[in-house]
Structure formats: structure tokens, C-alpha cells
C-alpha positions in Angstrom: 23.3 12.7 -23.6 22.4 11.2 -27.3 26.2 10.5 -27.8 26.7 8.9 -24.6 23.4 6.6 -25.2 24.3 6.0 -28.4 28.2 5.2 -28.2 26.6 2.6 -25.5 24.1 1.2 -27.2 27.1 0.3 -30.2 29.6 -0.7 -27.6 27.0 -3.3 -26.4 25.6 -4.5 -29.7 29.0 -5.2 -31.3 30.7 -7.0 -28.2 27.9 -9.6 -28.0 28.9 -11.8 -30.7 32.4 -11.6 -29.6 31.3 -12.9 -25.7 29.1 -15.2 -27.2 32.1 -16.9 -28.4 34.0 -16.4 -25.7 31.1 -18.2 -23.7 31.0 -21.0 -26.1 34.8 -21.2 -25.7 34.8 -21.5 -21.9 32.1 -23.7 -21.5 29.7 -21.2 -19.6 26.4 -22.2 -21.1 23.2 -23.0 -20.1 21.7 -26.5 -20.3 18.2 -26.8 -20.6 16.2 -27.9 -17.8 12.4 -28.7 -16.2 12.0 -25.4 -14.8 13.3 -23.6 -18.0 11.6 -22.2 -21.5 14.4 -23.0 -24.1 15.0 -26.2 -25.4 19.3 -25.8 -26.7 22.4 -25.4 -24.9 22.6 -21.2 -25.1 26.3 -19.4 -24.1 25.5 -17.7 -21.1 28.3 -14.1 -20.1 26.4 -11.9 -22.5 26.1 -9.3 -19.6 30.1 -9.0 -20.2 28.9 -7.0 -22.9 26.6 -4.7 -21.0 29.1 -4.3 -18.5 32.0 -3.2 -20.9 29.6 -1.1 -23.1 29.0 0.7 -19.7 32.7 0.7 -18.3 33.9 2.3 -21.4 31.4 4.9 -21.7 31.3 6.1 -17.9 35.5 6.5 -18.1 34.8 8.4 -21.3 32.6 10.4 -19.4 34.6 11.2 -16.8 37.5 12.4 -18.8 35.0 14.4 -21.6 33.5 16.0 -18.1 35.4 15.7 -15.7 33.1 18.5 -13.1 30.8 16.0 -13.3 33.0 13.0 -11.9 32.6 12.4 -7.5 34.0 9.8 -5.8 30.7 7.7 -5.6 31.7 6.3 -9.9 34.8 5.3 -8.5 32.8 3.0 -6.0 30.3 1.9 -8.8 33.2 1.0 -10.7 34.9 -0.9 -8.6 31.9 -2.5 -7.0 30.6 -3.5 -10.6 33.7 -5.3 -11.5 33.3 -7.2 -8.4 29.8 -8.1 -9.2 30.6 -9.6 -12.7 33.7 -11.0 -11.8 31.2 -13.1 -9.3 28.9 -13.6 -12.1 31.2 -14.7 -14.5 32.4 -17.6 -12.2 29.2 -18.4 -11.7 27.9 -18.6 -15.0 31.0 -21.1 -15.7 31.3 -22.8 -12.3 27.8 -22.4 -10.9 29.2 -21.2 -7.6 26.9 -21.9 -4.4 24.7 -19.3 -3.3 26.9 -18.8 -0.1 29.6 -18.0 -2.6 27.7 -15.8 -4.4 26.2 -13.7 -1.4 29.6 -12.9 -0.3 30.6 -11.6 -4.0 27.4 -9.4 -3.4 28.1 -8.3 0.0 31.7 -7.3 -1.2 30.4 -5.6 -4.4 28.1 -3.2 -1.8 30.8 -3.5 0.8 33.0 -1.8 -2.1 31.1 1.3 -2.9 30.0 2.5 0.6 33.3 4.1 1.5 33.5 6.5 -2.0 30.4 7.8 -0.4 27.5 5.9 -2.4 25.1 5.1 0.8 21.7 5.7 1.9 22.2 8.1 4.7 19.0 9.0 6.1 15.4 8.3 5.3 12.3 10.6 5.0 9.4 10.1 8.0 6.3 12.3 7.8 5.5 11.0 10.9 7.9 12.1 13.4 9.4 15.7 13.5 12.1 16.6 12.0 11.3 14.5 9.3 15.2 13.1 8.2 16.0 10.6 10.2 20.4 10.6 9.9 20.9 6.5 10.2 24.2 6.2 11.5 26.1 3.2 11.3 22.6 1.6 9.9 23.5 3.3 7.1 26.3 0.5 6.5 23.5 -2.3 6.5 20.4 -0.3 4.9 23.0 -0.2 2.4 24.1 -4.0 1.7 20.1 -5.0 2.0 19.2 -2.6 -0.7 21.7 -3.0 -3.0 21.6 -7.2 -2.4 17.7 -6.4 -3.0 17.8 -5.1 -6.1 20.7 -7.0 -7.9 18.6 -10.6 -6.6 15.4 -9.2 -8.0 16.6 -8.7 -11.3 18.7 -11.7 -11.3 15.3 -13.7 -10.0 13.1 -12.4 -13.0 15.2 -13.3 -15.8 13.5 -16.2 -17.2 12.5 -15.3 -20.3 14.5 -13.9 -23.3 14.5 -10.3 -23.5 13.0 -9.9 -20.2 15.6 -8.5 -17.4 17.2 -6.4 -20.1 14.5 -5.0 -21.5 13.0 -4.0 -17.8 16.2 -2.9 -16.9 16.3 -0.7 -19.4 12.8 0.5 -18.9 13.7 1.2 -15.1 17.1 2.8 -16.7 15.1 5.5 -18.3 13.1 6.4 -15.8 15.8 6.8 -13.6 17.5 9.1 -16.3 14.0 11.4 -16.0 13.7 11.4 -12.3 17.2 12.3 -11.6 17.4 14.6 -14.4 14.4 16.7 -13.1 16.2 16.1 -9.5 19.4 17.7 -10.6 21.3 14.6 -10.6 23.3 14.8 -13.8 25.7 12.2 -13.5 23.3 9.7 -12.3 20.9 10.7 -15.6 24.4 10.2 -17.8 24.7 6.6 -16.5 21.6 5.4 -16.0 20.8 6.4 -19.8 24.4 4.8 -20.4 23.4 1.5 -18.6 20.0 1.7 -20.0 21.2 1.6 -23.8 23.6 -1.1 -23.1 20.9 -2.9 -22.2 18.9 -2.5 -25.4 22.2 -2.9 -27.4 22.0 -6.5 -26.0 18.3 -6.9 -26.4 19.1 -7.0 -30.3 20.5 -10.5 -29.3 18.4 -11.2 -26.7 14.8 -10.9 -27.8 12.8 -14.1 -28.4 14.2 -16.2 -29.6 17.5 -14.9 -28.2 21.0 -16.2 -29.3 22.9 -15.8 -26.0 21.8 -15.3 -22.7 23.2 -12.7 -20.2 23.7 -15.3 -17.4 23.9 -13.8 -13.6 26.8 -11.8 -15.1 24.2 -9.6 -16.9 21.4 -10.1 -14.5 23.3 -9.2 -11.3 25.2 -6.5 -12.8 22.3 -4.8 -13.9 20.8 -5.1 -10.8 24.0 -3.3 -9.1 24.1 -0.8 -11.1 20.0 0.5 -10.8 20.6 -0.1 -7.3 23.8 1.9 -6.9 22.4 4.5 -9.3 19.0 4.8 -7.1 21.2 5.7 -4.2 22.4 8.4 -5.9 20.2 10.2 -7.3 17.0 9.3 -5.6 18.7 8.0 -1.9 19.6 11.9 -1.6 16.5 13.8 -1.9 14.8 15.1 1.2 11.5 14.5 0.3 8.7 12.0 2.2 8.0 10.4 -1.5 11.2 9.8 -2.1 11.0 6.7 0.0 8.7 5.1 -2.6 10.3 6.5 -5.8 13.3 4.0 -6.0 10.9 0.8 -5.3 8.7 1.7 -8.3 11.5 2.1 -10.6 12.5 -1.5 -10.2 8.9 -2.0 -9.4 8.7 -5.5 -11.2 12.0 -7.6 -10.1 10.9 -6.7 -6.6 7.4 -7.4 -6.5 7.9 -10.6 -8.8 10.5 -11.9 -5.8 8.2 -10.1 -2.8 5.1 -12.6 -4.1 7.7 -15.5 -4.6 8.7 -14.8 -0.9 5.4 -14.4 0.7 4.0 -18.0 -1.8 6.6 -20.0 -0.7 6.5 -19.1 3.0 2.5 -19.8 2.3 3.0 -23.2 0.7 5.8 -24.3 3.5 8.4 -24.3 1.5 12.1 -23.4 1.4 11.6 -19.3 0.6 14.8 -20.0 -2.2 13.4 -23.0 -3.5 13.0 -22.1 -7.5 8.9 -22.7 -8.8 7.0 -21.9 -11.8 4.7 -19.1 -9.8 6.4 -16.0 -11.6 4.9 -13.7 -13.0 6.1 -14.7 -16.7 4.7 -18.7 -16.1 1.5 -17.1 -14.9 1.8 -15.1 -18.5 2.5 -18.4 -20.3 -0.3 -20.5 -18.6 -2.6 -17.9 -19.6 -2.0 -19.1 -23.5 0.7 -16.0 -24.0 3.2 -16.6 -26.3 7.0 -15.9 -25.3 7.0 -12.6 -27.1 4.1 -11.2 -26.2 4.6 -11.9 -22.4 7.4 -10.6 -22.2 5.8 -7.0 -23.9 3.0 -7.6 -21.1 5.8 -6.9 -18.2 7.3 -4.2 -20.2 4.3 -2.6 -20.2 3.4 -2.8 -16.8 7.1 -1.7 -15.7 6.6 1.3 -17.7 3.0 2.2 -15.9 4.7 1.9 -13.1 8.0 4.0 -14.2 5.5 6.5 -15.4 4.0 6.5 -11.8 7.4 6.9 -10.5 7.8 10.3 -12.4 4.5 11.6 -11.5 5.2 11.1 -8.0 8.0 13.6 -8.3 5.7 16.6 -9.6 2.9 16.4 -7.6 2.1 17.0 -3.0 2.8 14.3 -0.9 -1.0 14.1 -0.7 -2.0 13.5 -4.6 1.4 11.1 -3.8 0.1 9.0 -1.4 -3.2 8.6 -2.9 -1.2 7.5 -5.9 0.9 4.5 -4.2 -2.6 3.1 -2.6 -4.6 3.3 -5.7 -1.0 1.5 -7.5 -0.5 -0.6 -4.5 -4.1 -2.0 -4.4 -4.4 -2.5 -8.4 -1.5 -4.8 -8.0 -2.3 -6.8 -5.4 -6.0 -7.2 -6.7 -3.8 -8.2 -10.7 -1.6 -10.7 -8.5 -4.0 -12.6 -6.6 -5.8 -12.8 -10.1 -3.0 -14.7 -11.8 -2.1 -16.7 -8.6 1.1 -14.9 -8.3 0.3 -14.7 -4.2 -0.5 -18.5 -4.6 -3.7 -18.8 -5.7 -4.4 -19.0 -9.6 -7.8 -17.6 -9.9 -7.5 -16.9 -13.8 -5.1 -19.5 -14.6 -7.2 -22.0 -13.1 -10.5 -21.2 -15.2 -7.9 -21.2 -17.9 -7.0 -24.5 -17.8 -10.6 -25.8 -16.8 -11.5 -24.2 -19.8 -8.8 -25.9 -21.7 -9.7 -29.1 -20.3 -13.4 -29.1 -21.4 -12.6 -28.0 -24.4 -10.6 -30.8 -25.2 -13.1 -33.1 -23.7 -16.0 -32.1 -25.6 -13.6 -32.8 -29.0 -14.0 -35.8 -30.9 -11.3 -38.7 -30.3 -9.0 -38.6 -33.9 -9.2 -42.4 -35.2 
């Protein structure tokens, strides 16, 4: 498992320069903008990186063990090239959403028939407790992997931050699914996970290239793919919950962006400065150090997804409503829900301390 997280992490770190001049070459950068934290044009395709870094490593694997290949990689493959082709137009053409929806719907389209689907879902209440879905399954499907690659793509706005959560949720994938048996799935997502910090070396505050909705979405595709596999499986009631926590940030950040713009009236894509990051920044953190705040709270809540595996569905479920009410109670505090209870005393705060300080002459 060290070699393949390794040979990843090198395959990542050394292709980044290269795709950042590849980037610059094309013309697929990002301008700077109202909405946006950096202040210079930045080449944008650094996920091309990730993506080969990963490509090259989960072929290796396949051919160094080959018992462990099934016919759901072959769908992750092909649906992942999919997904950054999409990206990669769009991070030189800025394609429409509508455009980049159906990319996504073919990219999930792609891997549901090699097998990689959510089958059933757990119920505790009803008897037996697998419900088979069907057809649904076809649907249930799309929606979660769609979810998932949005989310991600939705929270990076900061540098260093969607790859260094993806990683984070990479890793705790890699535990759950070892401890579930799933050894291919702990292969890749360590694979995909170390990718992701090769990049980071470029990345990080104050980054030299960003990895544009290539990176962001592919990323996102990949966790969500890799959930299905390993976690999607498991008969177990808690294994509902398990998948949600591990991307437990990207979803929650665009679940409150949902639920504030609804609340405010307005257009529930229309882009705003409520993230959780801006909250961060109001709050007088610098770049940096926000973006360690959400690592740390991804990894709380990675940790909680690994302790839900080991212990009864009743120490579980007291668990996810102790989690569950700690972050709506930090959320509401930072305004993420729409109000900005802490980052309004802030900048009252702010404002009478400049007001009580002597006019320079």
C-alpha cells in the first residue's frame, strides 16, 4: 500500500509543473474576480495531474494484482476520463452549466453498467431491513455521484482547500474500507488520496496553479464512485451515514448554501460569499490558517466516520445526533445557515474599534 501511495504522490507532484504550462499554453486560466481571493491570472487544469497520477497507478495495479481487478475500475476509468475531459473544456471554454451537467450525468451514466451502483439501502425501520431498489438504483445513482463531484467542486475556493479535504476524506475511506474488506477500494482511495497531496505541494497558500473543475470534479467522482464501492455494499443500518461523513464538508458547505439561498429568495445556484471559508476569513483568519480550520473539522468528522464502523447501531445513532446538532449549533454561529451571529459582533467590534481611534493628520 506504501508503494502505491507513494508512486502517486510522485506521479502527481512531478506532472504539475508540466500542466501548469500546458495551462498557460492553452489559455485555461483563471481571472481574478469580486467573488474571488487571489489577485493574478493563475493556470487553472492542475487536476490533469491528479487524474494521471491516479490513471497510471490504478492500471499498474491492476496488472501487479490482477485478483484484485472487477469490472466496477473499468467503469471508474472510463467515467473519470469523461469527467475531466468535461472539466478540461470547461476550465478553457467555461462551458454552461447545462453543458456541464450532461458531462456529469454521462460520467455516472458510464460506470453504472460495469456494476458500480447503489443497489439497495439499509432501513431499521421496516423488516427485512435491505430494501433491493430496482431500476431506482439507476437514479439513486446519478444523484449521488452528481452530489458529491458538485460539492467538492462548490468548496474549492481557497488554495489548498478541495485537495487537501479530498485527501482527508481519501484516507478515511482507505480505513473504512480496509476494515470492511474492501481492498481495492482502500488501494485507490489511498491512490487518489496521495495524488491529491502530491498537488497540494503546489497548491497550498499561496498556490502556483489551481486545479480548476478538472481537479475539483474529478475528485469528487472519484470519492463518490469509490463510496459506492466500498461503503454502498455493506449491509449495515450505519452504513447509510458513513459515506455522507466522509465527504462530510463539501456537502454540508453546499446543503447550507442551498437551504441560505432558498431563505434569502434567491436563485439556489447563484454564487455568494456565505461559505464556510468567507465566514473563516470575516472572522480575521488568515488564508492559511482557514483553510487548516476545515481540515480539521473534516478530519473530526472522518474520525467519526471510522468510529461509526466499530461500535452498535445504538452508540451509532447517538453519535450522528450529538455530530449532527454540534454542527448545526457551529453553522448558525458563523451565519453559514444565513445569519452571522459571530461574524456580525466581529465586525461591530471592528467598527468601534476603529471609531474609538484617533483620525491620522
Amino acid at each position: 500500500m506504501a508503494l502505491v501511495a507513494f508512486a502517486a504522490f510522485v506521479l502527481a507532484l512531478v506532472l504539475t509543473p508540466a500542466v501548469r504550462w500546458f495551462a498557460f499554453r492553452i489559455g485555461a486560466v483563471d481571472v481574478p474576480t469580486g467573488r474571488k481571493v487571489h489577485s493574478r491570472v493563475m493556470p487553472r487544469l492542475g487536476g490533469l495531474a491528479i487524474w494521471a497520477g491516479f490513471t497510471i497507478v490504478a492500471c499498474a495495479l491492476g496488472w501487479w494484482k490482477p485478483e484484485l481487478w472487477r469490472p466496477e475500475m473499468t467503469g471508474l476509468l472510463i467515467g473519470s476520463f469523461i469527467i475531466v475531459l468535461t472539466g478540461v473544456l470547461d476550465d478553457r471554454f467555461d462551458l454552461s452549466p447545462k453543458i456541464k451537467l450532461i458531462g456529469q450525468v454521462a460520467a455516472a451514466g458510464a460506470v453504472i453498467p460495469f456494476g458500480l451502483s447503489v443497489d439497495f439501502v439499509t432501513n431499521p425501520f421496516i423488516n427485512p431491513d435491505v430494501l433491493e431498489l430496482g431500476w431506482l438504483k439507476i437514479p439513486i445513482t446519478i444523484f449521488w455521484i452528481i452530489g458529491v463531484t458538485n460539492a467538492v467542486n462548490l468548496i474549492d475556493g481557497l488554495d489548498g482547500l478541495a485537495a487537501g479535504i479530498s485527501a482527508i476524506a481519501a484516507l478515511t475511506l482507505a480505513v473504512v474500507s480496509w476494515t470492511q474488506g474492501q481492498i481495492l477500494v482502500a488501494y485507490l482511495a489511498l491512490a487518489i488520496g496521495a495524488a491529491a497531496v502530491g498537488f497540494l505541494k503546489h497548491n497550498f497558500h499561496p498556490a502556483t496553479i489551481f486545479m480548476g473543475d478538472t481537479g475539483a470534479m474529478f475528485l469528487g467522482f472519484v470519492l463518490a464512485c469509490l463510496s459506492i464501492m466500498g461503503l454502498a455494499k455493506v449491509a449495515t443500518v450505519i452504513s447509510v451515514f458513513v459515506p455522507i461523513l466522509i465527504v462530510g464538508i463539501p456537502i454540508l458547505d453546499t446543503g447550507f448554501a442551498i437551504f441560505r439561498r432558498y431563505q434569502k429568495g434567491q436563485p439556489i445556484f447563484q454564487a455568494d460569499k456565505g461559505h464556510l471559508h468567507h465566514r473563516l476569513l470575516e472572522l480575521g483568519f488568515s488564508h492559511p490558517q482557514t483553510v487548516l480550520i476545515i481540515y480539521g473539522i473534516n478530519a473530526v468528522l472522518g474520525i467519526t466516520a471510522v468510529i461509526l464502523t466499530s461500535v452498535s447501531t445504538a452508540q451509532s445513532v447517538f453519535v450522528l445526533i450529538f455530530v449532527a446538532s454540534l454542527i448545526l449549533v457551529l453553522a448558525d454561529r458563523l451565519g453559514i445557515v444565513g445569519r452571522s451571529t459571530a461574524v456580525t459582533e466581529v465586525a461591530v467590534s471592528r467598527i468601534a474599534i476603529k471609531q474609538e481611534q484617533p483620525e491620522e493628520r
